[in-house]
C-alpha positions as CSV (number, residue, x, y, z in Angstrom):
1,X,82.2,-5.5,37.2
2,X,82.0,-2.6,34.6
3,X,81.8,-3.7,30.6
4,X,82.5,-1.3,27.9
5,X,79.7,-2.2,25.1
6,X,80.9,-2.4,21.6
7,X,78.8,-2.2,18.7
8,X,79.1,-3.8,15.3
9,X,77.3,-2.5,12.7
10,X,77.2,-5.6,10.5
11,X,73.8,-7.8,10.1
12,X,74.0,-10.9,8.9
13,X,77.1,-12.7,10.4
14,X,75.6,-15.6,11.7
15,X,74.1,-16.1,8.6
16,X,77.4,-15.8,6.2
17,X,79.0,-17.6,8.4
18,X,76.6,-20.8,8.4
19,X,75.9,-20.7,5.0
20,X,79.8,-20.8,4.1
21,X,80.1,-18.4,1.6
22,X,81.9,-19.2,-1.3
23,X,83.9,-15.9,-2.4
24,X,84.3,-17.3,-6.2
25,X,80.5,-17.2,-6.7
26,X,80.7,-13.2,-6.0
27,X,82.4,-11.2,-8.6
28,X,81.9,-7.4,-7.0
29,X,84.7,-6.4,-4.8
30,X,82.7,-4.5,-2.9
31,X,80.2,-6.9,-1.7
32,X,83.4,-9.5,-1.6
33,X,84.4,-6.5,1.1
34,X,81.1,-6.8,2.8
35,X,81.1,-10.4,3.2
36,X,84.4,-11.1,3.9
37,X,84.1,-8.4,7.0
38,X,80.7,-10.2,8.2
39,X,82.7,-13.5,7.8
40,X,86.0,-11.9,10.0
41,X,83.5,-10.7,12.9
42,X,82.2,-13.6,12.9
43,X,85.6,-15.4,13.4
44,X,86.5,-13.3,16.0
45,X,83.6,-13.7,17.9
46,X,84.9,-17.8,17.8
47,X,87.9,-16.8,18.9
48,X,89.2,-17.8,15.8
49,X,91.9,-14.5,15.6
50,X,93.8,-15.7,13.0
51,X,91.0,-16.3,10.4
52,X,89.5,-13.4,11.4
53,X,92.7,-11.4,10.4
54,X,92.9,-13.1,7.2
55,X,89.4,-12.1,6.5
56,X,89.6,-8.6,7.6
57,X,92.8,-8.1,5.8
58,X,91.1,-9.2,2.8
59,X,88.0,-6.9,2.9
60,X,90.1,-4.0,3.0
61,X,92.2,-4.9,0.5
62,X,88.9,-5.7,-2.2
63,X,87.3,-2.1,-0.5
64,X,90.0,0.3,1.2
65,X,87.0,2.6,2.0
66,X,85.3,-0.2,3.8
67,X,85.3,1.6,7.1
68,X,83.6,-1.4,8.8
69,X,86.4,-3.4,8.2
70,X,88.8,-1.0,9.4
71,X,86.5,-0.3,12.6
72,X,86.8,-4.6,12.8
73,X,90.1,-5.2,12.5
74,X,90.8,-1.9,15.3
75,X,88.8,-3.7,17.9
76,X,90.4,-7.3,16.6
77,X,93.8,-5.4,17.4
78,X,92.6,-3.9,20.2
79,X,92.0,-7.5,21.8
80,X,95.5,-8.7,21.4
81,X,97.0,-5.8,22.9
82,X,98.6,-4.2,20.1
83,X,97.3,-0.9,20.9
84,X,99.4,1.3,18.4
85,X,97.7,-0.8,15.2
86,X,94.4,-0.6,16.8
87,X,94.0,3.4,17.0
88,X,95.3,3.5,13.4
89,X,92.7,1.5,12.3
90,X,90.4,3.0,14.4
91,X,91.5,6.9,12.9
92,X,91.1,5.5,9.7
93,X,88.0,3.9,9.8
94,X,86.7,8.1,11.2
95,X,88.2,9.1,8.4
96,X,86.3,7.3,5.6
97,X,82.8,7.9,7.9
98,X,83.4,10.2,10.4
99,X,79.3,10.0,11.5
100,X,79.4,6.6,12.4
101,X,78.4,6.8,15.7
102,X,79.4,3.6,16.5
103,X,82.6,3.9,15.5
104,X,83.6,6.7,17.8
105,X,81.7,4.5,20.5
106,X,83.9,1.6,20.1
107,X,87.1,4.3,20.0
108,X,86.0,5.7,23.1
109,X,85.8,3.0,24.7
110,X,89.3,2.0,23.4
111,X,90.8,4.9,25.2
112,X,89.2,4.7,28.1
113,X,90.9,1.3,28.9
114,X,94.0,3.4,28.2
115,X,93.2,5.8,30.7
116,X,92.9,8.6,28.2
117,X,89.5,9.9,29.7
118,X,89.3,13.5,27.7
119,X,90.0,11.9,24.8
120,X,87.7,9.2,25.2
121,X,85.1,11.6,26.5
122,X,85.4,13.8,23.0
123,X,84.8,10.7,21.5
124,X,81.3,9.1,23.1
125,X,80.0,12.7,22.7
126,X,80.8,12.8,18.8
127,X,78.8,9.3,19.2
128,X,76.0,10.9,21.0
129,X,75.8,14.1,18.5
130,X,74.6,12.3,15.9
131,X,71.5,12.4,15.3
132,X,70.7,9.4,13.3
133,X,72.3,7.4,16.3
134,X,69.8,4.7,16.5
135,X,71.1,3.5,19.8
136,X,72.6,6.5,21.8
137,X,72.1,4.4,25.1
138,X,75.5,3.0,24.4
139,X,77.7,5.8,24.2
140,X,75.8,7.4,27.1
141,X,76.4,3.9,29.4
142,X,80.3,3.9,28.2
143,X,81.1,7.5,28.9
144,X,79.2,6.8,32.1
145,X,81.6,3.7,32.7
146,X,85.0,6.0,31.7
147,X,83.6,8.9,33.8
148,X,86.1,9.4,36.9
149,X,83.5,11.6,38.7
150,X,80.6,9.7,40.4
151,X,78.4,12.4,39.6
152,X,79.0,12.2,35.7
153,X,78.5,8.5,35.8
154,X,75.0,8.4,37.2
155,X,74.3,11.2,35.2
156,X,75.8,9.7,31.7
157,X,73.9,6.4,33.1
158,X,70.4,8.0,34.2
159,X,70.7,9.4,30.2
160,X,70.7,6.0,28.5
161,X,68.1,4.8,30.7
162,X,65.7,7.8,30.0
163,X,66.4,7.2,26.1
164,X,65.5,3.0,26.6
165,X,64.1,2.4,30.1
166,X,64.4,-1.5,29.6
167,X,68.3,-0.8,28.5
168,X,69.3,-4.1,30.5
169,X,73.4,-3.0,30.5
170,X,72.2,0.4,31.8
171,X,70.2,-1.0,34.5
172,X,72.8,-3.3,35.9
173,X,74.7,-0.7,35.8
174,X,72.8,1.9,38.1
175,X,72.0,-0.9,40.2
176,X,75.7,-1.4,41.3
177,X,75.9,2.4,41.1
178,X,73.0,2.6,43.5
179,X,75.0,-0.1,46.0
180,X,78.2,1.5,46.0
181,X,76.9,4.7,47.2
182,X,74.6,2.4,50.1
183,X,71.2,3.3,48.3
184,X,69.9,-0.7,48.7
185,X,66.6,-0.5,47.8
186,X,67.5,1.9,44.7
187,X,70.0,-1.0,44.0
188,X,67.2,-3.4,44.7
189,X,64.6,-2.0,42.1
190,X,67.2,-1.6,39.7
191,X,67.9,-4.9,39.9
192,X,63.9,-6.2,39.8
193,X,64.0,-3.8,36.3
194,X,66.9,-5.7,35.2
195,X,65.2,-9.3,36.4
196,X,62.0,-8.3,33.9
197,X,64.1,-7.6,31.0
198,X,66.7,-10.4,31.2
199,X,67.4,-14.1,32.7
200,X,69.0,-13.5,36.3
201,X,73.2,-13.9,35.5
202,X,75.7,-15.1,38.2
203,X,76.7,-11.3,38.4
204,X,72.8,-10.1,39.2
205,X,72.4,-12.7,41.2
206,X,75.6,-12.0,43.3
207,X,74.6,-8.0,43.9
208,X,70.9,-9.1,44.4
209,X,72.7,-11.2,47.5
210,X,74.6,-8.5,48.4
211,X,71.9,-6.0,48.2
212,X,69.3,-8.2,50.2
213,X,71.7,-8.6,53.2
214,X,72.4,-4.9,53.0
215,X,68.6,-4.5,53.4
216,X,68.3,-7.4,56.4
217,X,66.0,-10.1,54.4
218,X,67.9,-12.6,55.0
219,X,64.9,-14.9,53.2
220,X,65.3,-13.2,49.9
221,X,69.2,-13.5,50.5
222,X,68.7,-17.1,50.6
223,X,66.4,-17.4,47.9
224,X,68.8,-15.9,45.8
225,X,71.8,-17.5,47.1
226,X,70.3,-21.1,46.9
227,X,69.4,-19.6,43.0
228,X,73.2,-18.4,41.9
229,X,74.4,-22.3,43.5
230,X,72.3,-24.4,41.4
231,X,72.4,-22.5,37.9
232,X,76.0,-21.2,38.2
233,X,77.9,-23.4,40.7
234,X,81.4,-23.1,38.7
235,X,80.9,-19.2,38.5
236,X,83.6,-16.6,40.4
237,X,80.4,-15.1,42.4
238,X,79.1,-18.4,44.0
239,X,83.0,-19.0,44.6
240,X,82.5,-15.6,46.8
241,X,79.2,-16.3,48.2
242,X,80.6,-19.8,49.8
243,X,83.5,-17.5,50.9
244,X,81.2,-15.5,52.8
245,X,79.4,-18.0,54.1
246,X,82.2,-19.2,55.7
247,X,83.3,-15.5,57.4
């Protein structure tokens, strides 16, 4: 299953939000902006939509050229559906910092889910342009993603791997690139890459499965099989592996 990867370019949520800051202690609407965005990611991250509205709202209305805040409350909009109040935040927060390469990252990846794939396309390459970009991998894996020509993907995919070879999203990525087009071991080493960087995850597991069949070791199939059932039973891949078990 292929993720779009959006970036927040705020620090210290997790801190902010335990320490409960206390917005009366801080008399510089400015850094009132600042916190109150940290505090609204953080919200939203919870799942907490309404508080983070309130909070987002409110850092823009203490800084309205607090583009982070804008860029939040786009992607907050974004995942409730309202779509029309989501690119206006997002065209506004481009228009107070137009080099924020994250920013036109998270856009792009905005569009793409609307199918608007040129637009989109303009958008990861204004991301990847920049460069101060400190983490171009991520444009490169979402224009990959949004690219409706297989050759693009592995090419936009091979690119953020070359820039961060241990890019664990990038490797997962090329590893059910690699399956689709039947290249098992390809898939297979892309998926040992992924296995040294991160913790195996239901989904890893799953194409490792997959992947191992494909290849005829039906031990390592096992392995792995007996592996997704014991540290994901509940999951929607072991659901399928008992299903094709049964076949």
């Amino acid at each position: 299953m292929q993720r779009f990867i959006h970036v927040f370019t705020i620090l210290s949520v997790l801190l902010l939000a335990a320490c409960g800051v206390d917005d009366a202690r801080v008399k510089d609407p400015v850094k009132l902006s600042q916190i109150n965005t940290e505090l609204g990611v953080a919200y939203m991250n919870q799942g907490d939509y309404n508080t983070a509205m309130d909070k987002l709202q409110k850092a823009v209305s203490m800084d309205p050229s607090n583009h982070l805040a804008y860029s939040s409350i786009a992607l907050l909009h974004a995942r409730l559906g309202q779509n029309e109040d989501a690119e206006r935040n997002f065209k506004r927060a481009i228009e107070i910092e137009p080099k924020d390469s994250d920013i036109h990252n998270n856009y792009g990846a905005f569009l793409c889910k609307q199918k608007r794939y040129k637009d989109a396309e303009q958008q990861f390459k204004d991301a990847i342009d920049n460069p101060l970009y400190r983490t171009p991998e991520y444009a490169y894996l979402n224009a990959g993603i949004c690219a409706q020509d297989p050759d693009e993907q592995e090419k936009f995919f091979r690119a953020a791997l070359r820039l961060n070879p241990k890019f664990a999203a990038g490797l997962f990525q090329m590893a059910e690139f690699s399956f689709q087009k039947e290249r098992y071991l390809s898939a297979r080493a892309y998926l040992s890459r992924y296995h040294e960087v991160v913790k195996p995850t239901a989904a890893s597991l799953w194409l490792s499965i997959q992947t191992e069949r494909k290849l005829g070791d039906a031990i390592a199939a096992r392995g792995q099989a007996q592996q997704l059932k014991t540290q994901f039973p509940d999951s929607e891949e072991t659901r399928l592996l008992l299903e094709s078990n049964i076949k």
